[in-house]
PyMOL Python script that loads the backbone (N, CA, C, O; Angstrom):
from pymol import cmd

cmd.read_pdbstr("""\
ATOM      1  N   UNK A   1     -18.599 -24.819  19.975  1.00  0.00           N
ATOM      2  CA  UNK A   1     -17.321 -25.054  19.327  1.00  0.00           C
ATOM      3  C   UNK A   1     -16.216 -24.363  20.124  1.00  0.00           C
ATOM      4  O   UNK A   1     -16.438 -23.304  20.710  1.00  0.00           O
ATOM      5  N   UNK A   2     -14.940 -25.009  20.145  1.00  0.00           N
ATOM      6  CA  UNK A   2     -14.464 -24.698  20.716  1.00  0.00           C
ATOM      7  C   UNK A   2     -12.871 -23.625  19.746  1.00  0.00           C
ATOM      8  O   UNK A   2     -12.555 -23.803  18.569  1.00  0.00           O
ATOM      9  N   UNK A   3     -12.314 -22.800  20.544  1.00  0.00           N
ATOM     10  CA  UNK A   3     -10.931 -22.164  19.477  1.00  0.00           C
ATOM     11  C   UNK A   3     -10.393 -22.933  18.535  1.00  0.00           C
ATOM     12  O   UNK A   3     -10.209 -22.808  17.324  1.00  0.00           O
ATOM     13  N   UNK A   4     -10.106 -24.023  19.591  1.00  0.00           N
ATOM     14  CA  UNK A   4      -9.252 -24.935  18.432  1.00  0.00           C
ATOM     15  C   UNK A   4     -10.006 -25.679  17.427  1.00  0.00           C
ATOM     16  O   UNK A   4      -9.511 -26.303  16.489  1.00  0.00           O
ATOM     17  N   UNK A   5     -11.512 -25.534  17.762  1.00  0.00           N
ATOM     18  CA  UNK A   5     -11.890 -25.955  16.433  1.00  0.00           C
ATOM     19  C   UNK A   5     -12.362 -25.072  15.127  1.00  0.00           C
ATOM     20  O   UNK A   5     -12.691 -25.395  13.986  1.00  0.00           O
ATOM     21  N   UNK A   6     -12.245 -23.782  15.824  1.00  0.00           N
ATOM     22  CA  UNK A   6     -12.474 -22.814  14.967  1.00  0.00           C
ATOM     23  C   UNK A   6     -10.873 -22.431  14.020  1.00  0.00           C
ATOM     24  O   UNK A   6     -10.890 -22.021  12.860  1.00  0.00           O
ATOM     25  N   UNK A   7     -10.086 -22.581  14.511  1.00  0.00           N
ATOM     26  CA  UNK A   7      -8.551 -22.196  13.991  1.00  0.00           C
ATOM     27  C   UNK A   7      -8.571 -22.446  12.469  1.00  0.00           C
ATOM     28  O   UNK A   7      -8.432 -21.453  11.756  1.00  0.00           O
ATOM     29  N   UNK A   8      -8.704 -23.478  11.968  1.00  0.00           N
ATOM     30  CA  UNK A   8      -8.637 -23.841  10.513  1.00  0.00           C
ATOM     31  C   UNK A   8      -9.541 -22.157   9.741  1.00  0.00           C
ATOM     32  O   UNK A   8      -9.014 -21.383   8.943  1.00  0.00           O
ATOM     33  N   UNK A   9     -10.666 -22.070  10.208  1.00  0.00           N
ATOM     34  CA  UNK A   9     -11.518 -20.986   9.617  1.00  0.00           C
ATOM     35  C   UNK A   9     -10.821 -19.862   9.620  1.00  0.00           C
ATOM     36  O   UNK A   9     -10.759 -19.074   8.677  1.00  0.00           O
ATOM     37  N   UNK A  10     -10.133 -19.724  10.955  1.00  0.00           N
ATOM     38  CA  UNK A  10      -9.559 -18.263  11.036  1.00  0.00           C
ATOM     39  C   UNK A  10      -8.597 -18.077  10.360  1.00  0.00           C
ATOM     40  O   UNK A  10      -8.497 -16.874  10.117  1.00  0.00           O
ATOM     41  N   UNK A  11      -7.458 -18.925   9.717  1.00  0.00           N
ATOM     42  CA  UNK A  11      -5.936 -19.274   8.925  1.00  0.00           C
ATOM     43  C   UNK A  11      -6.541 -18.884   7.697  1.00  0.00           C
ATOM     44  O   UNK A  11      -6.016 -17.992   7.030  1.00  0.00           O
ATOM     45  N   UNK A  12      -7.804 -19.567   7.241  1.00  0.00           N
ATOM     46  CA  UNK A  12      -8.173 -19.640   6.147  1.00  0.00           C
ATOM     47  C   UNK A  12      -8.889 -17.913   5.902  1.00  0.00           C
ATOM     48  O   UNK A  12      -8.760 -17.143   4.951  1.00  0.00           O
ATOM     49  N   UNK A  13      -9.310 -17.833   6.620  1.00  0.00           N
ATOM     50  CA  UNK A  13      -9.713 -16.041   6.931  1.00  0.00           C
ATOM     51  C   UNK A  13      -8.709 -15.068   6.436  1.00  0.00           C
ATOM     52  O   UNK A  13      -8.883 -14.207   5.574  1.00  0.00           O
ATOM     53  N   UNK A  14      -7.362 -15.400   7.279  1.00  0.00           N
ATOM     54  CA  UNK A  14      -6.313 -14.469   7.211  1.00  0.00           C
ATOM     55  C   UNK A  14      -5.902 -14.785   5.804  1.00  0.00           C
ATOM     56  O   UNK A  14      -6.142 -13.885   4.999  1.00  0.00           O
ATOM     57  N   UNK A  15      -5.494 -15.565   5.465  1.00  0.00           N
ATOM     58  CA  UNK A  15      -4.664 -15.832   4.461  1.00  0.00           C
ATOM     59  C   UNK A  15      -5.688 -15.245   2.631  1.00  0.00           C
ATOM     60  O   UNK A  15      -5.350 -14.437   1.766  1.00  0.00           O
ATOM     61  N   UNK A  16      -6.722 -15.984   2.735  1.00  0.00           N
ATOM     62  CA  UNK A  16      -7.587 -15.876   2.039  1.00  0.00           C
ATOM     63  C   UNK A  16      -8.054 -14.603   1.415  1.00  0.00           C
ATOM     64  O   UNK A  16      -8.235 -14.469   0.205  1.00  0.00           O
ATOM     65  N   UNK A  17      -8.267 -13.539   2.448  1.00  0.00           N
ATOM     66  CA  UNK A  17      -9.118 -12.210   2.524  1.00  0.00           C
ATOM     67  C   UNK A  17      -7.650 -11.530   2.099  1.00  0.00           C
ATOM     68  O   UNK A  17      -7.628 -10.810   1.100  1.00  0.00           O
ATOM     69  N   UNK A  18      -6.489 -11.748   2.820  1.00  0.00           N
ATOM     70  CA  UNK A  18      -5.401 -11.218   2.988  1.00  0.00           C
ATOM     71  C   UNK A  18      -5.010 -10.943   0.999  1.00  0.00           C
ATOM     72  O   UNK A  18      -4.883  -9.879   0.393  1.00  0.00           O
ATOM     73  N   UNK A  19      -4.927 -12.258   0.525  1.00  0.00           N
ATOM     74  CA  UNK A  19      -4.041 -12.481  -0.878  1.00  0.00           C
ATOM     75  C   UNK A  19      -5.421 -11.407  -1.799  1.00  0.00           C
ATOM     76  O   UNK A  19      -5.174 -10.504  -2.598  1.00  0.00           O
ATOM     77  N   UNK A  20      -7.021 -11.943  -1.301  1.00  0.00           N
ATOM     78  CA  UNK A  20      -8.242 -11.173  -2.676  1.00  0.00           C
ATOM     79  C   UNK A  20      -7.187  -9.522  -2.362  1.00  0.00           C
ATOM     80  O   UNK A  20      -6.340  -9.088  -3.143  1.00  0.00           O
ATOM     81  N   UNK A  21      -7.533  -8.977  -1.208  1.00  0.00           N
ATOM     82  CA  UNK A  21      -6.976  -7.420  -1.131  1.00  0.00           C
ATOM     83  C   UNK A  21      -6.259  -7.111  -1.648  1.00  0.00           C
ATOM     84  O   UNK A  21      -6.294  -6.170  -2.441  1.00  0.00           O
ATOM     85  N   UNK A  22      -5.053  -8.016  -1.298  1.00  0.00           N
ATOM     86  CA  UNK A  22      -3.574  -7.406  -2.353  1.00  0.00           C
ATOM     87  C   UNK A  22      -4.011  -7.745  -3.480  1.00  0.00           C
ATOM     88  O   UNK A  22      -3.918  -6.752  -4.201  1.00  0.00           O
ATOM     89  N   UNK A  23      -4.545  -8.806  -4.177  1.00  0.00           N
ATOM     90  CA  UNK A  23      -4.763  -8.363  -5.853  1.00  0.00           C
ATOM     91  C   UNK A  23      -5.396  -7.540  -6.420  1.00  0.00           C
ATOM     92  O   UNK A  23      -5.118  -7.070  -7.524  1.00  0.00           O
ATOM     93  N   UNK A  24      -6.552  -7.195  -5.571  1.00  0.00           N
ATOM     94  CA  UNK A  24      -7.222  -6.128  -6.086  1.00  0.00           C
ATOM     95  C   UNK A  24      -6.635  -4.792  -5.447  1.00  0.00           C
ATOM     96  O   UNK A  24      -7.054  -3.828  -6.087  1.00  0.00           O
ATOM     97  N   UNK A  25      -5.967  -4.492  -4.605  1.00  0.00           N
ATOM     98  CA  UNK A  25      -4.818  -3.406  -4.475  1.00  0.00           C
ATOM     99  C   UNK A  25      -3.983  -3.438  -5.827  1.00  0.00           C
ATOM    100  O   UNK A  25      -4.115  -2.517  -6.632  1.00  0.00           O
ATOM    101  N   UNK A  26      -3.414  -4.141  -5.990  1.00  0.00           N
ATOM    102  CA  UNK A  26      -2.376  -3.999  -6.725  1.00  0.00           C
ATOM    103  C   UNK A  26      -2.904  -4.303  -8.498  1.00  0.00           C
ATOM    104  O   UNK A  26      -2.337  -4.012  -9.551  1.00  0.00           O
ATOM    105  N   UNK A  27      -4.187  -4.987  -8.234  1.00  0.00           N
ATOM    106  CA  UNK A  27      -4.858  -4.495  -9.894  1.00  0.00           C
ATOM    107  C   UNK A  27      -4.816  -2.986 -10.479  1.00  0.00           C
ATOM    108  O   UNK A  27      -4.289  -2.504 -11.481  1.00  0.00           O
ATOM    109  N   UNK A  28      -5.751  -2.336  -9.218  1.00  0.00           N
ATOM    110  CA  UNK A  28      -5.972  -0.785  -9.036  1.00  0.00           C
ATOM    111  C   UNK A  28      -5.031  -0.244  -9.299  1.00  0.00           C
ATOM    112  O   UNK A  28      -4.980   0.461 -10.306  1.00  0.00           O
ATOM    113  N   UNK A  29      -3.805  -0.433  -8.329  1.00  0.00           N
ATOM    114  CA  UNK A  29      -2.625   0.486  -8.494  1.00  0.00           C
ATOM    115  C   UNK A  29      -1.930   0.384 -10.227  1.00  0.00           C
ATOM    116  O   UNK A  29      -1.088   1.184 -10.634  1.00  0.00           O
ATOM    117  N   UNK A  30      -2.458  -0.683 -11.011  1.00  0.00           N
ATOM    118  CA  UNK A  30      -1.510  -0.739 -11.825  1.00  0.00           C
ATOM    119  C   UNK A  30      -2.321  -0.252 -12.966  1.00  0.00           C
ATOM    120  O   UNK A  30      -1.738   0.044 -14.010  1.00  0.00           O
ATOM    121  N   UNK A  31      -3.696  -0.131 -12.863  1.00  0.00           N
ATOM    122  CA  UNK A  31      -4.263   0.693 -13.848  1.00  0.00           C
ATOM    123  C   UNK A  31      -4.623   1.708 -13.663  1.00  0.00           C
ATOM    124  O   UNK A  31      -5.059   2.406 -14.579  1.00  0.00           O
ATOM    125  N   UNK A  32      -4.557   2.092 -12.476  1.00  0.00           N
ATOM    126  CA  UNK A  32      -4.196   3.492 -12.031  1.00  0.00           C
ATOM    127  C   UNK A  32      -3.227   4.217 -12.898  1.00  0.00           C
ATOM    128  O   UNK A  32      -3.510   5.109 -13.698  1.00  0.00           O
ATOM    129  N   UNK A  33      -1.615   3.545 -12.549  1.00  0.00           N
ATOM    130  CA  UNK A  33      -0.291   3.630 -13.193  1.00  0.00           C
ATOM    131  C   UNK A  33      -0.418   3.838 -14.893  1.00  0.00           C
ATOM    132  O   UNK A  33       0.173   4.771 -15.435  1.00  0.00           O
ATOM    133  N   UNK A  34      -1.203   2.923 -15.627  1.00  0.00           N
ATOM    134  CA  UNK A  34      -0.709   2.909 -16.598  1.00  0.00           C
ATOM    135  C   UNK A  34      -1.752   3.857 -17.370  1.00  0.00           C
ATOM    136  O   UNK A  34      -1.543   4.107 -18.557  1.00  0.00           O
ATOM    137  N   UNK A  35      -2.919   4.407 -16.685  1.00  0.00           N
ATOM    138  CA  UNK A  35      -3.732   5.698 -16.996  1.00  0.00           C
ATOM    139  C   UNK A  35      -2.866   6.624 -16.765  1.00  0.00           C
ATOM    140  O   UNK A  35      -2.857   7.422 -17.702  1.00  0.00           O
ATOM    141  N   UNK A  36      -2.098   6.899 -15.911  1.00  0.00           N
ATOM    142  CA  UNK A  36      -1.081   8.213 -15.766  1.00  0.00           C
ATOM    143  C   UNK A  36      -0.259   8.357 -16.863  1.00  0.00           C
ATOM    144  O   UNK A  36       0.159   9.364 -17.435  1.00  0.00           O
ATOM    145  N   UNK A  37      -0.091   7.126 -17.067  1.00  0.00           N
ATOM    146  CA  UNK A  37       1.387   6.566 -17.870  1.00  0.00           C
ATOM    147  C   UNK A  37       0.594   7.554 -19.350  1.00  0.00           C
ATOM    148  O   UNK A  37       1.335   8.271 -20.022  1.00  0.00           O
ATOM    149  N   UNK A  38      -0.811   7.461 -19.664  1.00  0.00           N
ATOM    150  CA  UNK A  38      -1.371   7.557 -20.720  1.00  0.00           C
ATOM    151  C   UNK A  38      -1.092   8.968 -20.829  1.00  0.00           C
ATOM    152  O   UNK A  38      -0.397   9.184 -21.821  1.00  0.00           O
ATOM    153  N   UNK A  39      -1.375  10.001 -20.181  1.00  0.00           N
ATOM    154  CA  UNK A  39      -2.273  10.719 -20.257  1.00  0.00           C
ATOM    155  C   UNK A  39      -0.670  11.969 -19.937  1.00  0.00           C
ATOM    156  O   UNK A  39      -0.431  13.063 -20.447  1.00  0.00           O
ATOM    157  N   UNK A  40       0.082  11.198 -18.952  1.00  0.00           N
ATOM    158  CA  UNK A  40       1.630  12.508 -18.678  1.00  0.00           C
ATOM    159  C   UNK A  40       3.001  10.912 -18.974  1.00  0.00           C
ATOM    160  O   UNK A  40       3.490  10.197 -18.099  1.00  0.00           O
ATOM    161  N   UNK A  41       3.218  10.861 -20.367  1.00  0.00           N
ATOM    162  CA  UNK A  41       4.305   9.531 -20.656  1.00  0.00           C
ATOM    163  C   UNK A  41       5.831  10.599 -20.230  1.00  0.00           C
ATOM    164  O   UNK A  41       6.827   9.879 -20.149  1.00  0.00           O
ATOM    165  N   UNK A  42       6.140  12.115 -19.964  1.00  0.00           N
ATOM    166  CA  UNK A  42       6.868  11.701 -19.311  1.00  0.00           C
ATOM    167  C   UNK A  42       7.628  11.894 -17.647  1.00  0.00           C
ATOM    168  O   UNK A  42       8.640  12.273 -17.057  1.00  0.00           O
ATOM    169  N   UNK A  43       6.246  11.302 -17.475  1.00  0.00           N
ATOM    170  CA  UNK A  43       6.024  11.186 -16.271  1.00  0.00           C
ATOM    171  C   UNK A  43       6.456   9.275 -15.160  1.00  0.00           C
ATOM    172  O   UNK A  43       6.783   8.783 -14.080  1.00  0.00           O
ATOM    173  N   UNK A  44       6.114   9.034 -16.480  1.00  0.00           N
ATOM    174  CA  UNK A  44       6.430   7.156 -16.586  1.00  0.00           C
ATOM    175  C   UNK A  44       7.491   6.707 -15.050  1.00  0.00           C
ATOM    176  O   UNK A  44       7.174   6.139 -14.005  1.00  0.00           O
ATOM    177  N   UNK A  45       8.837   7.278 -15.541  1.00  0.00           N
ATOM    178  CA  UNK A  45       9.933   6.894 -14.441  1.00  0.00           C
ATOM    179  C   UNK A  45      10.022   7.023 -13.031  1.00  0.00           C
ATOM    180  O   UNK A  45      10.530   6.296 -12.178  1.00  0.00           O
ATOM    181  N   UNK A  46       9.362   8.205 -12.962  1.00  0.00           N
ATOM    182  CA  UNK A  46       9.191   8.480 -11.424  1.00  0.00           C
ATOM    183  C   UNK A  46       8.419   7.845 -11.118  1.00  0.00           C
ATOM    184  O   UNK A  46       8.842   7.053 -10.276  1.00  0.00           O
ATOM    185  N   UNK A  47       7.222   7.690 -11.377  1.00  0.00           N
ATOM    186  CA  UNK A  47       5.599   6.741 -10.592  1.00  0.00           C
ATOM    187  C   UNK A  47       6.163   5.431 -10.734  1.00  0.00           C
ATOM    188  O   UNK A  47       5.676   4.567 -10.005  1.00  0.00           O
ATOM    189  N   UNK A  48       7.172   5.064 -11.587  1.00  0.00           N
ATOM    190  CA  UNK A  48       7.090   3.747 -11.767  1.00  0.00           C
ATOM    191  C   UNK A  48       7.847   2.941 -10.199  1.00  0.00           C
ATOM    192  O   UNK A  48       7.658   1.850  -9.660  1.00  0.00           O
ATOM    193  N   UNK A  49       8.841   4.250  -9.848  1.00  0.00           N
ATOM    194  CA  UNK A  49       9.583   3.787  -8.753  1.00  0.00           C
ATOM    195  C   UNK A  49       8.442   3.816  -7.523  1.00  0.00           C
ATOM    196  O   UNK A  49       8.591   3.114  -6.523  1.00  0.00           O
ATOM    197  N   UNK A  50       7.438   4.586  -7.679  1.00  0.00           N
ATOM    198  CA  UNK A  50       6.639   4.912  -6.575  1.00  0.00           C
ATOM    199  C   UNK A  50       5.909   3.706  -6.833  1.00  0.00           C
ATOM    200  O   UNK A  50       5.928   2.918  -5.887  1.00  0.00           O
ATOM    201  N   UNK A  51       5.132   3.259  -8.068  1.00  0.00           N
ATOM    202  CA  UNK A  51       4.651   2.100  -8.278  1.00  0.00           C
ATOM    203  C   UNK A  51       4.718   0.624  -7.497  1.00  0.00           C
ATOM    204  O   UNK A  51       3.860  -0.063  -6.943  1.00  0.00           O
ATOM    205  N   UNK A  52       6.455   0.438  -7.768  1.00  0.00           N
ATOM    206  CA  UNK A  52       7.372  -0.758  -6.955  1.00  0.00           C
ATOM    207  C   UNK A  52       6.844  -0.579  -5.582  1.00  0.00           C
ATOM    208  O   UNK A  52       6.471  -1.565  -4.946  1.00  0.00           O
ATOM    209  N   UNK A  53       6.795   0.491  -5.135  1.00  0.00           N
ATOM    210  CA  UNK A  53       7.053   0.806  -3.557  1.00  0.00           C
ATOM    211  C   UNK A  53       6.139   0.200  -2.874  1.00  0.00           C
ATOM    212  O   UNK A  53       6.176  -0.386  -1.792  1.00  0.00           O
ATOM    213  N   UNK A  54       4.790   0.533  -4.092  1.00  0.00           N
ATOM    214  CA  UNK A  54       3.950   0.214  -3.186  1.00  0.00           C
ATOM    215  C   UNK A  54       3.538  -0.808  -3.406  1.00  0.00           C
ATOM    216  O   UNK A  54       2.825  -1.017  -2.424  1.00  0.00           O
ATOM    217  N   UNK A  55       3.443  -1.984  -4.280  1.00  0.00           N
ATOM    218  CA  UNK A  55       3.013  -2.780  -4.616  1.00  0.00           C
ATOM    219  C   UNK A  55       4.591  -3.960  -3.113  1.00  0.00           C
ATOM    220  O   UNK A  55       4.379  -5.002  -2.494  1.00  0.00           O
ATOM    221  N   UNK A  56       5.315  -3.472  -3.127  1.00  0.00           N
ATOM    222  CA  UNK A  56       6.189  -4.060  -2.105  1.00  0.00           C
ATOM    223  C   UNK A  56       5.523  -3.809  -0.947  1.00  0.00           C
ATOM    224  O   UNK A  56       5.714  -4.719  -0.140  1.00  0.00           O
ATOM    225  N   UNK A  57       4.655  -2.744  -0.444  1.00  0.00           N
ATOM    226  CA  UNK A  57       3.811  -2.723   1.163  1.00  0.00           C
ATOM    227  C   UNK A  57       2.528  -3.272   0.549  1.00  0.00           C
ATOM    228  O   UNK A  57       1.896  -3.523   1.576  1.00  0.00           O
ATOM    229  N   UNK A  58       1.910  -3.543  -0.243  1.00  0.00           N
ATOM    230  CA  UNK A  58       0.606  -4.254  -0.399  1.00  0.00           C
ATOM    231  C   UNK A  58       1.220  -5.481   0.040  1.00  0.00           C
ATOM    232  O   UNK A  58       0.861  -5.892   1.144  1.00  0.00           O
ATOM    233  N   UNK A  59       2.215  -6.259  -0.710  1.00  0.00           N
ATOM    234  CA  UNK A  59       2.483  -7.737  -0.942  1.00  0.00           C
ATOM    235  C   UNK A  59       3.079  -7.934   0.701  1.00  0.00           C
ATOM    236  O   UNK A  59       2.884  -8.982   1.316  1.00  0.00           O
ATOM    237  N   UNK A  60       3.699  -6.962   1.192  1.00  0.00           N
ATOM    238  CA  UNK A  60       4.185  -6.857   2.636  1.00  0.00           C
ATOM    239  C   UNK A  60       2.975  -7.481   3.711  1.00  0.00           C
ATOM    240  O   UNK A  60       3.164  -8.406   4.501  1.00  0.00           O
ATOM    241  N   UNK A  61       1.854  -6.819   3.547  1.00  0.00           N
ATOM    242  CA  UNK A  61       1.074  -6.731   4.315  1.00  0.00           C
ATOM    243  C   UNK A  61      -0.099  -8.534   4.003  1.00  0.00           C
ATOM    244  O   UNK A  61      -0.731  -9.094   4.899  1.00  0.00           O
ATOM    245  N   UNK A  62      -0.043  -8.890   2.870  1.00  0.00           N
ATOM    246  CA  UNK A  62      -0.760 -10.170   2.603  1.00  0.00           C
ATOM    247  C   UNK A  62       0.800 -11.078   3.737  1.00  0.00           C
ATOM    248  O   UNK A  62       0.669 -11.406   4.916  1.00  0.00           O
ATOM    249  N   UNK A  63       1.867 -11.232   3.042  1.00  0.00           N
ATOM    250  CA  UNK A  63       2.754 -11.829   3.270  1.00  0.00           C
ATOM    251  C   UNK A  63       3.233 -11.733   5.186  1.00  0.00           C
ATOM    252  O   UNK A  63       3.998 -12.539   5.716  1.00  0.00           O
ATOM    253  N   UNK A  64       2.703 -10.819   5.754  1.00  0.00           N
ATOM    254  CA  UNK A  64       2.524 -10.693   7.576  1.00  0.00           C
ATOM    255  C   UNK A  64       1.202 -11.562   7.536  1.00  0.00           C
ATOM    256  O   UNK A  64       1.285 -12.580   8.223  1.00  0.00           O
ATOM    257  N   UNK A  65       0.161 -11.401   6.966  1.00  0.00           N
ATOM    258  CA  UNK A  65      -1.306 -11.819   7.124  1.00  0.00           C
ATOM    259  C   UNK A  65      -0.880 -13.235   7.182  1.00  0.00           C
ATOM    260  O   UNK A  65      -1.174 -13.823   8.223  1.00  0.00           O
ATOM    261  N   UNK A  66      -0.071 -14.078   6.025  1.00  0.00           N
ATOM    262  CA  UNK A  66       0.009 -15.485   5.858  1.00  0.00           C
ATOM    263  C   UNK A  66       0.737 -16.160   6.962  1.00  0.00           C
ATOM    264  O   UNK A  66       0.389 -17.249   7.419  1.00  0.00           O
ATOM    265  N   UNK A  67       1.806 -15.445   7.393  1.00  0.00           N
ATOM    266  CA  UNK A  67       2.461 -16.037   8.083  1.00  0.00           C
ATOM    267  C   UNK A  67       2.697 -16.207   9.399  1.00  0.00           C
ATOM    268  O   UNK A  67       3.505 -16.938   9.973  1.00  0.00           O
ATOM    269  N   UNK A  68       1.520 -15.088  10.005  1.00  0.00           N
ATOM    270  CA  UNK A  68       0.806 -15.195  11.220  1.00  0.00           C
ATOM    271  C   UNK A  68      -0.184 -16.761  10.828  1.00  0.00           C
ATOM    272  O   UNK A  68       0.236 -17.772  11.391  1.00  0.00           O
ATOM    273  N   UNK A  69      -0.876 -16.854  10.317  1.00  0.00           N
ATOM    274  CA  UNK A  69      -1.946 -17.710   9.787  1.00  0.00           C
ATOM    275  C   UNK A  69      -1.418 -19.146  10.100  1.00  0.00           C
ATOM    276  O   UNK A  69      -1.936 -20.095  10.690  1.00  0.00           O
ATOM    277  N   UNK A  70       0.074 -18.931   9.358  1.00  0.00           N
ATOM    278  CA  UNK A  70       0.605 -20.454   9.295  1.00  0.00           C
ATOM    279  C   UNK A  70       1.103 -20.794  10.754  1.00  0.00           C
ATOM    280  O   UNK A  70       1.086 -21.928  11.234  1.00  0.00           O
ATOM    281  N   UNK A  71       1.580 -19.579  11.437  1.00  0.00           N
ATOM    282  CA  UNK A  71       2.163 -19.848  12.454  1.00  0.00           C
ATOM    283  C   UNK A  71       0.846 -19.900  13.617  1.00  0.00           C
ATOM    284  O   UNK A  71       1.056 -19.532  14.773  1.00  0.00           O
ATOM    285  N   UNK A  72      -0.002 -20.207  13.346  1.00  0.00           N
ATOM    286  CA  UNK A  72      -1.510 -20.290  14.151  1.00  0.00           C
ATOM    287  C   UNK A  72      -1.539 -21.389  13.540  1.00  0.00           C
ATOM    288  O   UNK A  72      -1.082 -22.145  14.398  1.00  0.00           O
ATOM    289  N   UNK A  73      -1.757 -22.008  12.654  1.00  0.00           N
ATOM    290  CA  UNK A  73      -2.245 -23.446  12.164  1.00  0.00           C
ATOM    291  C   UNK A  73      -1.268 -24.393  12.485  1.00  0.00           C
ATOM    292  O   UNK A  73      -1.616 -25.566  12.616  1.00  0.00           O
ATOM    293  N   UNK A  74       0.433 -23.921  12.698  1.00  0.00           N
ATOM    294  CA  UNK A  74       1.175 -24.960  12.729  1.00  0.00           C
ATOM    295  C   UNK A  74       1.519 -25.257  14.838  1.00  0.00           C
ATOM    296  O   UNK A  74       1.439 -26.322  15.452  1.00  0.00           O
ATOM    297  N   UNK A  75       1.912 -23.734  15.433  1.00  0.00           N
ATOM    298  CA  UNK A  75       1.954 -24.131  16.470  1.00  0.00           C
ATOM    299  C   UNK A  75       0.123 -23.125  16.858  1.00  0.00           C
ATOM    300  O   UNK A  75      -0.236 -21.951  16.776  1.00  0.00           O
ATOM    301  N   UNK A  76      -0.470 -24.292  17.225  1.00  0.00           N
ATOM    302  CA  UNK A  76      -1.785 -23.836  17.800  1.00  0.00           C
ATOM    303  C   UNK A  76      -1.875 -23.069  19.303  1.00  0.00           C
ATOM    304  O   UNK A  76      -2.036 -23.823  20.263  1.00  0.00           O
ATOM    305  N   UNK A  77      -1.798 -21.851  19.528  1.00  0.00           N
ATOM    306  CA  UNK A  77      -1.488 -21.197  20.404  1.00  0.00           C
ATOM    307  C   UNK A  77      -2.860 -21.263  21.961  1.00  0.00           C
ATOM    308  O   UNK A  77      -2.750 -21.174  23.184  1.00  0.00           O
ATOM    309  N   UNK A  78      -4.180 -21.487  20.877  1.00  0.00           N
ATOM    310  CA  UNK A  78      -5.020 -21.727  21.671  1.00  0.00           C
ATOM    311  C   UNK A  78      -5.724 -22.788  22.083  1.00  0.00           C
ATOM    312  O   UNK A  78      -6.881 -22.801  22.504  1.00  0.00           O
ATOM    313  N   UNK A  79      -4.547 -24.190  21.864  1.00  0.00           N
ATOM    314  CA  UNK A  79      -4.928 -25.239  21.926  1.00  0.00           C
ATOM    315  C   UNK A  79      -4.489 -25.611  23.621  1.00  0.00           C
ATOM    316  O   UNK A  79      -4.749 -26.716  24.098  1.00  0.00           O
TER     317      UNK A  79
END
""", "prot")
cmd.dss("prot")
cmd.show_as("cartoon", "prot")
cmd.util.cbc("prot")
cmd.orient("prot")
């Protein structure tokens, strides 16, 4: 087989593996969050900003993964 016939697998690789991580990142982080939330409530405001932050570099990092992916599936670099 040749790259270009492997390409579809690899898009589907990136993109795929990329989105399971961030949900289950950002599942974690949020029951992580809302165990804190339980246990120190007033603590709530601050983590919550730290919360955003990070759930913005999880979604960061799927959202580089995809769009390398697309930009491999649309202009085929190793064709």
């Amino acid at each position: 087989m040749t790259s270009a016939e492997l390409l579809p697998l690899g898009v589907c690789h990136m993109i795929g593996l990329g989105a399971i991580g961030s949900c289950v990142g950002i599942g974690h982080l949020a029951g992580r969050y809302i165990e804190s939330a339980a246990r120190q409530p007033a603590l709530m405001e601050p983590l919550l900003t730290k919360v955003f932050l990070m759930v913005g570099v999880l979604d960061g990092a799927f959202l580089i993964a995809s769009g390398i992916g697309l930009w491999f599936a649309t202009a085929n670099p190793f064709h």
